[in-house]
Structure formats: C-alpha cells, structure tokens
C-alpha positions as CSV (number, residue, x, y, z in Angstrom):
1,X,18.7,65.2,36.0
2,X,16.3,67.4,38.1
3,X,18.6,67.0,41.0
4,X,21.7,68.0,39.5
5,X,21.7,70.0,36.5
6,X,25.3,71.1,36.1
7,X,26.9,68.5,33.2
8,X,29.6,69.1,31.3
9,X,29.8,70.5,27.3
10,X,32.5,69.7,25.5
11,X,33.3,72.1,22.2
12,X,35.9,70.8,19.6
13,X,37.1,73.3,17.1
14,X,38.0,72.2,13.6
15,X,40.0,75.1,13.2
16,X,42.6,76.3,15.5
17,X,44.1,79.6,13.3
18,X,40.6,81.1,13.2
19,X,40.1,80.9,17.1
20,X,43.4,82.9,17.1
21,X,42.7,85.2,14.5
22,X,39.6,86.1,16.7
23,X,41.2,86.7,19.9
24,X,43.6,88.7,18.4
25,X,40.7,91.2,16.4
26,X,39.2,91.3,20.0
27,X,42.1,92.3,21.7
28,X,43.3,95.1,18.8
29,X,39.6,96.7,19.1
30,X,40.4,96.9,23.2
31,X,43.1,99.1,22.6
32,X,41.9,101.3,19.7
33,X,38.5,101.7,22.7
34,X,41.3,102.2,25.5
35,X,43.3,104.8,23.3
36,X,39.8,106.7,21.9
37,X,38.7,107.1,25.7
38,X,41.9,107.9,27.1
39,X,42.1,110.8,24.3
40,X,38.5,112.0,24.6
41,X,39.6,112.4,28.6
42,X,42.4,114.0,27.8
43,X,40.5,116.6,25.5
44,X,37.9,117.5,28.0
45,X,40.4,118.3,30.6
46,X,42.9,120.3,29.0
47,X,42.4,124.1,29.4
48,X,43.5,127.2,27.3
49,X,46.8,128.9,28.3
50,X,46.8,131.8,31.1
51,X,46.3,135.5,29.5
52,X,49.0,137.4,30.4
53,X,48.0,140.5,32.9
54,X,50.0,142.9,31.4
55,X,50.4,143.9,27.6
56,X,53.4,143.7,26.3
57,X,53.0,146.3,23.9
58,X,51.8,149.9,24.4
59,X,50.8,152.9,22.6
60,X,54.0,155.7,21.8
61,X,51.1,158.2,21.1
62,X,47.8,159.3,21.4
63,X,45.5,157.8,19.3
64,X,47.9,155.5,18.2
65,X,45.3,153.2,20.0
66,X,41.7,153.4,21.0
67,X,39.6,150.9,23.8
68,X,35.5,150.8,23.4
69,X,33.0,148.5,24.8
70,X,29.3,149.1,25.5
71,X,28.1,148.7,29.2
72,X,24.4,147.6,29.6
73,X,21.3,147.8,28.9
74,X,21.4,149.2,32.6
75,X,18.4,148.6,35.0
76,X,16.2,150.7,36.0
77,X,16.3,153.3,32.6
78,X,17.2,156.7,33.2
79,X,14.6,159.9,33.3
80,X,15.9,160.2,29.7
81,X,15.6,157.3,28.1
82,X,19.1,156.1,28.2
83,X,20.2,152.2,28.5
84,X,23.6,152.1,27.7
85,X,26.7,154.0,27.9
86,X,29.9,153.6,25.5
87,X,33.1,154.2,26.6
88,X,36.6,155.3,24.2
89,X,39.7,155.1,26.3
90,X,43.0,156.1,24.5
91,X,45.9,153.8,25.6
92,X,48.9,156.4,25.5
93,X,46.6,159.0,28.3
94,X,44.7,156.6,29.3
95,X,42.1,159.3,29.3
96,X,38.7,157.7,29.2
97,X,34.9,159.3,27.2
98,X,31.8,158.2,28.0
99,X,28.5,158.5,25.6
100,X,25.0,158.0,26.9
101,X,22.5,155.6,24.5
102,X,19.3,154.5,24.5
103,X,20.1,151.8,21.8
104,X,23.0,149.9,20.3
105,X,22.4,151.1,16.9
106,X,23.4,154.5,18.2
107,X,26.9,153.4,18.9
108,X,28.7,154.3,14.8
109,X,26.9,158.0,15.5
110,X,28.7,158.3,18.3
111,X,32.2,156.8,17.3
112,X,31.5,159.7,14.2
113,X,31.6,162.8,16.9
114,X,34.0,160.9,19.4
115,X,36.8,160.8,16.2
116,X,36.1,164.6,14.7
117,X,36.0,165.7,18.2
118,X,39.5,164.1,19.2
119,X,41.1,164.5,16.2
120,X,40.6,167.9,15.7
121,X,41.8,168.9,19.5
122,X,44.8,166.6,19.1
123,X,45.9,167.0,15.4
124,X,46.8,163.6,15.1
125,X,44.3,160.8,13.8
126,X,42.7,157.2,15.0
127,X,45.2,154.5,14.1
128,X,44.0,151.6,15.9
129,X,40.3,150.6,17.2
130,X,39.7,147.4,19.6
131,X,36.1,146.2,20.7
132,X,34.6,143.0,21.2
133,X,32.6,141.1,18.3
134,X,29.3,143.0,19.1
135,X,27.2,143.3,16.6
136,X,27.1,147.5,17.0
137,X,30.9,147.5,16.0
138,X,30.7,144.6,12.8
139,X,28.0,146.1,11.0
140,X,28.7,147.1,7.4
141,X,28.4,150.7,8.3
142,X,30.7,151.1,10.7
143,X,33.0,148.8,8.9
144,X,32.8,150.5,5.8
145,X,33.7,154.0,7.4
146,X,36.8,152.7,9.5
147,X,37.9,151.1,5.8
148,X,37.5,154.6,4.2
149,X,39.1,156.7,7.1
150,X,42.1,154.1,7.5
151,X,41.2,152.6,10.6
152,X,42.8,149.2,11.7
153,X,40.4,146.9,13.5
154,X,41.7,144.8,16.3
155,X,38.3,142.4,17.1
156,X,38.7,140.5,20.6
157,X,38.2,136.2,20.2
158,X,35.0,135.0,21.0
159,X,34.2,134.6,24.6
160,X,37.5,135.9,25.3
161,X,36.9,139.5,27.5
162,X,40.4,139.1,28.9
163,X,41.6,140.5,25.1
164,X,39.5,144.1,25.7
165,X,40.4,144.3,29.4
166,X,41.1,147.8,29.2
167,X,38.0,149.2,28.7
168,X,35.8,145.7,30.4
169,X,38.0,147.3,33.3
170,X,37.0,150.9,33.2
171,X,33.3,149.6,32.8
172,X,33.1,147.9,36.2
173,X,35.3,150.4,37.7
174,X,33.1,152.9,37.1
175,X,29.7,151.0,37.8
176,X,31.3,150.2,41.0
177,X,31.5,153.8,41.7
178,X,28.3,154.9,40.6
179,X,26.4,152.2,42.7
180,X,28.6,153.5,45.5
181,X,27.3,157.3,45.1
182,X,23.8,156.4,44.5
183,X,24.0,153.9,47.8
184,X,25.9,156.9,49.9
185,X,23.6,159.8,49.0
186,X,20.1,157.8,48.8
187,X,19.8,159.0,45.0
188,X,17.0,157.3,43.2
189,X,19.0,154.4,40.7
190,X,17.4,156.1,38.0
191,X,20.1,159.2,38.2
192,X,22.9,157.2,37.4
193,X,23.7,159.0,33.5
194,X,24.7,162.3,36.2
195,X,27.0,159.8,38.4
196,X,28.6,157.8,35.1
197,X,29.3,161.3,33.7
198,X,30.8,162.7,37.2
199,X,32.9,159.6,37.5
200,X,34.6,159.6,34.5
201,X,35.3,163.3,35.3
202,X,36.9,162.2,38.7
203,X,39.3,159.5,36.8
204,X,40.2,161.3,34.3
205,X,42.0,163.6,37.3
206,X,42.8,160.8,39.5
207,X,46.3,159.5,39.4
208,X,47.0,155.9,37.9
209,X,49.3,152.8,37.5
210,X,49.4,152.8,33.5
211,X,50.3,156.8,33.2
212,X,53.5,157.5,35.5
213,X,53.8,160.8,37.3
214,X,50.8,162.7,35.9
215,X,47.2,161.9,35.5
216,X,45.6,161.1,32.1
217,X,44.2,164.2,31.6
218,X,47.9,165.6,32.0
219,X,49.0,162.7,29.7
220,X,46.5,163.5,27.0
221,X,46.7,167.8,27.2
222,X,50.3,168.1,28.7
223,X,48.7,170.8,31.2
224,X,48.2,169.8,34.9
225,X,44.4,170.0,35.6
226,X,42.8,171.8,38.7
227,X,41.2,169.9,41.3
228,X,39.7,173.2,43.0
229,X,36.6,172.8,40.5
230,X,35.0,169.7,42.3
231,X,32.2,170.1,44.4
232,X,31.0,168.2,46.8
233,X,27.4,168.6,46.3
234,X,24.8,168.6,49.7
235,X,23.0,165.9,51.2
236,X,19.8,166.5,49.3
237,X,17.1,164.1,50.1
238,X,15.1,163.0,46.7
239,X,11.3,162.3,48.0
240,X,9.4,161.3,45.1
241,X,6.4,159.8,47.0
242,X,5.6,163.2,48.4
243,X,4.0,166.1,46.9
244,X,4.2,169.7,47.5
245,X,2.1,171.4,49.2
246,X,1.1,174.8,47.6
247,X,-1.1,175.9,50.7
248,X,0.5,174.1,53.0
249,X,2.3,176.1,56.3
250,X,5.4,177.1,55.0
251,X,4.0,178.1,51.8
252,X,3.5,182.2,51.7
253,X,2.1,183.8,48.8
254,X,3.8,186.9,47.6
255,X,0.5,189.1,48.5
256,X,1.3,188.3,51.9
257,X,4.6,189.9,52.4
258,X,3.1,193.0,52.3
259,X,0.7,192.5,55.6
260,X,2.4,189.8,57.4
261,X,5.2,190.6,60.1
262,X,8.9,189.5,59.2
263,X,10.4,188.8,62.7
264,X,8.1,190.6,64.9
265,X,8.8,194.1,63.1
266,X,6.7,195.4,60.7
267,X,6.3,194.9,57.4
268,X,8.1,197.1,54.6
269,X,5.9,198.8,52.8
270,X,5.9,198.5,49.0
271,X,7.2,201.8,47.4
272,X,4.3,203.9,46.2
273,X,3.3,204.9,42.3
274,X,2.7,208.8,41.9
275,X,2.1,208.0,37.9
276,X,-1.3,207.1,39.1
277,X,-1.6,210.5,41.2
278,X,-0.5,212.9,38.7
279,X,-2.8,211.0,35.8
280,X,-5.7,212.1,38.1
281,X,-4.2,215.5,38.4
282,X,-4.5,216.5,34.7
283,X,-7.7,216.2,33.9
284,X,-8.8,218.7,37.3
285,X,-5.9,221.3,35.8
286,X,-8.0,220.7,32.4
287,X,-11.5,221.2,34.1
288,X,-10.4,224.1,35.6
C-alpha cells in the first residue's frame, strides 16, 4: 500500500431515477446562470439612443419660447462680487440676455425683470420656459410664480444637457470668447462681467444659422441694427503691481505751470484780479 496508492472505489446506487433527477436540476440551474449572465452583459452594454442635433420643432413667435441656464460659479470673482451669469435666449430671434449674480438664489429676481422687461417692449407674453433641474429654477417660488402667470415648464432629464443645448451652447460660446479677449488684451481674468456683457452685444448683431437673412436683433425688433457703434477699444496695459507715483518725473503740480517753461517758450501768465486793486483803492478815496 505505500508504494502504490491508487485502488479502485466502486459506488453502487440503489436508486437510478434520483441520480437522473439530479443531473437534470444541475443542468436546468446552468442555463437559468448562462441566461442571467448573458442578460446582465447585455444590460451593461446597451446605450441610450443618439439625440437628434436639430429640433424638430421651433418657435412661430417671440416668446413663444424661452432658453436659461446658469454658467458658473466662475473663477477668479469679479471686482464686484459676481459668480455667475444667467442667460434668456428666445428661440424665434434667437436674441440672447445676460444677468450678472453673485448667488443662485438671485436667479427668480432676475427672471422677474427679464419677463416685465420683454413683455412690455414686445406686447406679447412668456409662453414656454426650458432649464435644467437646477435647484434655482424648482424652488417653490419660482414655481409658484410661473403657475400664477401661465407659464409652461419644459425641465431637461437628468444628466441629459443635450435637451437644453440651446442655451449650454450660448454659454460656452460666449466663455470661449471672453477667455479669448482677456488672453488678446492681457486683461486681468477678474474683468470678465465687462467682456460677458460686450459679447453678448456682439452676437446679438452677428449673423447666424438658426435666424435666416437677418441677425437676431433684426429678428426680435424688425429694424436692422448699426454696426458703426462698436469700438474697438486701445491696447491699454492693466499694471496692478505698480503704484503711481505722485512726485515722481512726469508728475507736475498745477502751481508749476505758472513758472515752468512749456516747449522752450515762456510761460503764460495767469490773468490778473483787479477786484483785489480797486478793494485797496476805496478805503484811500475814503481817507482822503
């Protein structure tokens, strides 16, 4: 036995039917494990349906239908305290508003003077709002005064930007831009509230693919703006390290204009006060 310990075992079983029974319960629980992996597989690599890139529906008026989303908090803050800027786009013009913010919560006050401002100038009022499921455009406030006024909400899915593209568009667009100005001039990065206003300025002008044969501006007024009113501005050089020097050389005081020579001629004498002459005349008219 210690030199060869393979032997032979010999198993009789009484009962044929349950050694079949068994192999078959073995083999059904192989498939139903084959089929559950085979689906779980199937589940993690199926993926959602492409978003189209064009809507097929657009607005017949203005108003008719608004874009908003929120673009920041924006690094560094601005001189004034602003973080965020919110954007209202109307989808017949495709004319675009921007509002600076410092927080969130400020967004509903400034929905409030972006809808009495427009609907006033147009006559006509806000059908139609979409945004994203932000929590600055689903609080009971601001859903409570869209309710009151009328307003029809269209809320994007979650994680699904592709839904507010319109304005998620005009956001990087104009970001893009403004990094751009601030990059070509040397601007400090905390001026960008000027550039975000400017920009939205320049597209409102600028000709697009969604408006045909007029800019939004046009679109929205039905009066062909003027582009003799921009300005390019001068290469100014911001240098906030340095101070300025009050007594430094190029620094006169106004005193010295009077003494001081202005290109090697002499100097213009002020004009002279008689009020101070004829004051000291009376009183030797009087003595006498």
């Amino acid at each position: 036995m210690r030199s060869n310990r393979m032997f032979t075992v010999i198993l009789e079983v009484k009962d044929q039917m349950m050694l079949t029974e068994m192999q078959n319960a073995c083999k059904l629980m192989w498939k139903k494990s084959q089929n559950y992996g085979m689906k779980d597989c199937l589940n993690g690599k199926q993926a959602r349906n492409t978003i189209p890139r064009h809507s097929t529906w657009r607005a017949g008026k203005v108003l008719e239908l608004v874009h908003s989303d929120i673009c920041g908090p924006i690094s560094p803050i601005s001189n004034s305290g602003k973080r965020y800027c919110i954007s209202f786009i109307d989808d017949y013009s495709r004319k675009a508003w921007v509002y600076l913010l410092s927080n969130k919560s400020d967004a509903f006050d400034c929905f409030k003077n972006f809808k009495a401002m427009v609907e006033k100038e147009t006559n006509e009022h806000i059908c139609c709002l979409r945004t994203d499921r932000g929590g600055e455009y689903t609080s009971t406030s601001f859903a409570d005064f869209c309710r009151t006024h009328g307003i029809k909400r269209q809320l994007t899915t979650t994680y699904t930007p592709q839904q507010n593209g319109v304005a998620e568009r005009k956001n990087r667009t104009v970001m893009n831009m403004v990094r751009s100005m601030l990059s070509a001039k040397e601007i400090p990065k905390s001026f960008w509230p000027n550039d975000v206003l400017w920009t939205f300025h320049v597209l409102n002008r600028c000709p697009t693919l969604s408006v045909k044969n007029m800019t939004p501006q046009q679109a929205w007024s039905g009066v062909k703006p003027s582009a003799h009113k921009i300005i390019v501005s001068k290469d100014i050089i911001f240098e906030e390290d340095k101070k300025w020097e009050w007594k430094g050389e190029n620094f006169n005081h106004p005193e010295d204009y009077t003494d001081a020579p202005a290109n090697n001629d002499q100097a213009i004498p002020l004009p002279e006060d008689h009020s101070d002459a004829k004051s000291a005349e009376e009183p030797t008219q009087a003595n006498e």
